[in-house]
C-alpha positions as a printed Julia matrix, in Angstrom:
101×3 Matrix{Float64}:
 42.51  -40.46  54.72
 44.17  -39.47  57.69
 43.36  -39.36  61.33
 44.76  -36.25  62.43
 42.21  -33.3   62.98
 41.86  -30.48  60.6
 42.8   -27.75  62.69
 40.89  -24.48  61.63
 42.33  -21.15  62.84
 40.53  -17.27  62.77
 42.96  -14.5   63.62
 40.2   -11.39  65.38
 41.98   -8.47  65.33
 40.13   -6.01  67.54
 40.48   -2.88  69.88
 42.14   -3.53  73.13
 38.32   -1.96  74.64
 36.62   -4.52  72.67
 39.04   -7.58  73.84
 37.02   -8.68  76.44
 33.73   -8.56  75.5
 34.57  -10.82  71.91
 36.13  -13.29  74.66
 32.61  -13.72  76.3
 30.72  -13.79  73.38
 33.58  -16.86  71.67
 33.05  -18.49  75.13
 29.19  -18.63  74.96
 29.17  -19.6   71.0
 31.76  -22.18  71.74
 29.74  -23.59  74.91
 25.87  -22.89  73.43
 26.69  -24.19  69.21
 30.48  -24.88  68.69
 30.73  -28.04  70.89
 27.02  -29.15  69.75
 28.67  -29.82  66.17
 29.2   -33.17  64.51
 32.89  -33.58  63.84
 34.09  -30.75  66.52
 37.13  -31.95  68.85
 38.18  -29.4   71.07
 38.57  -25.06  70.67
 41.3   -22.39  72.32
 40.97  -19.12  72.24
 44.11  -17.15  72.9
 44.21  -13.94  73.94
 47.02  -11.06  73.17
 48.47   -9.34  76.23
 48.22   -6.1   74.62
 44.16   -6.43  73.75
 44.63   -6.34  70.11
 44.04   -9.99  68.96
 42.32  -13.55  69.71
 43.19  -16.84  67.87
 41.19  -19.18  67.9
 42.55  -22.6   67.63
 39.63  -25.56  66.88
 39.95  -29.21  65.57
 37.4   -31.0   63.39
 37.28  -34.44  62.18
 37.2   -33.36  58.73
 37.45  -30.66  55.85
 33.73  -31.19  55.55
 32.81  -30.7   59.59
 34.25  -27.02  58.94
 31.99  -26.46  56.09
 28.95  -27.81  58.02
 30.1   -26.11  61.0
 30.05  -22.66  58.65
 26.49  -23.75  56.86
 24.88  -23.91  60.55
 22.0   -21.25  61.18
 23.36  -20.51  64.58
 26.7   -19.94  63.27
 25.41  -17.44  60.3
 23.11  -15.84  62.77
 27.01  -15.57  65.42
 29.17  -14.61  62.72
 27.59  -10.44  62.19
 28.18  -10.29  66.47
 32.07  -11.17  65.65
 32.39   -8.55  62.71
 30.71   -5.97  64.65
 33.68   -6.24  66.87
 36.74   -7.56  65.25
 38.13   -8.48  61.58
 38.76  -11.81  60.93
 41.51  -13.83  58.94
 41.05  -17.62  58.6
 42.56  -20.53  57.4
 42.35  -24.48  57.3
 45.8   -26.92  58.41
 46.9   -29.37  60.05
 49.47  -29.81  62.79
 52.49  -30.4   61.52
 55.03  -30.39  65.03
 53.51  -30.51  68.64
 56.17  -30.59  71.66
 55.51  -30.29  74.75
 58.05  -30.43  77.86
């Protein structure tokens, strides 16, 4: 098995009125439950210029962190507040190139 993280991303698409409000509720979920998980390693949230999408960009240690991570209580009670305000488009990888300068 490999050490590299599992890198899970969400692509929110949302109204450029709603852009700032589903920042401040991914902060507090990521702050209050997110970094409470076993087998979390770091989140980003990146925000369009234009108001119109967020990605989030998390690590886990493992397929299986994600899945527990999903399961949680918190997180099924978090996820209705996100699709109340954006759609959402998700996906499991892994890094294949990072470069920095």
């Amino acid at each position: 098995m490999s050490d590299e993280p599992v890198v899970l991303i969400n692509l929110l698409k949302v109204e450029p009125t709603k852009q700032e409000a589903l920042i401040a509720l991914l902060k507090q979920n990521t702050d209050t439950v997110v970094s409470t998980l076993a087998g979390w390693k770091s989140t980003r949230l990146i925000a369009a210029r234009d108001g119109t999408n967020i990605v989030i960009y998390s690590e886990w240690e493992t397929p299986d962190a994600v899945v527990t991570m999903r399961d949680d209580p918190r997180m099924k009670a978090f996820f209705p507040k996100i699709l109340a305000l954006a759609s959402v488009d998700s996906f499991l990888g892994a890094a294949v190139l990072s470069k920095s300068r």
